[in-house]
C-alpha positions, 0 to 999 in steps of 0.5 A: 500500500502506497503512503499518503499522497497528493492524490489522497488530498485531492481526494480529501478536498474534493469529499470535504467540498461537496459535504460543506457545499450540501450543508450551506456552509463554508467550514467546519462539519468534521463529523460529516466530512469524516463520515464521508471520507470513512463510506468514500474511502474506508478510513476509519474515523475517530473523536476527541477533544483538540487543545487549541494554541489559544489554550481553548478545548474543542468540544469534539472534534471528528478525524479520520485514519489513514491505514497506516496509523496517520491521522487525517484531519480534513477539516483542521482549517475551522481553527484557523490560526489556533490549530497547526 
């Protein structure tokens, strides 16, 4: 199996897209887009809690995980400048 690449970004922002375009907005909708990243490409996806840079705990945050143990977060831009 080949590690991740830019073929699985466009992929990612292609799925992330069309989930936000449906629902009306423009970010967030980790918990859609990672379901819909886990039917589309069978990553498993997973829930935590993210401590910010500001130092602020996201509530739940939804990702997803490549097969080789790399997490993917499709929708990380949501935190803007508070997350890497």
């Amino acid at each position: 199996m080949k590690g991740f690449d830019n073929e699985h970004l466009t992929q990612l922002s292609a799925i992330r897209r069309r989930v936000r375009l449906k629902s009306g907005r423009k970010d967030g909708r980790c918990g859609k887009v990672a379901e819909a990243i886990a039917s589309e490409l069978g990553w498993e996806y997973c829930w935590g809690h993210l401590r910010l840079l500001d130092g602020e705990i996201c509530w739940i945050h939804w990702c997803n995980q490549f097969a080789d143990g790399t997490i993917v977060d499709a929708t990380a831009d949501q935190f803007e400048e508070r997350w890497l």
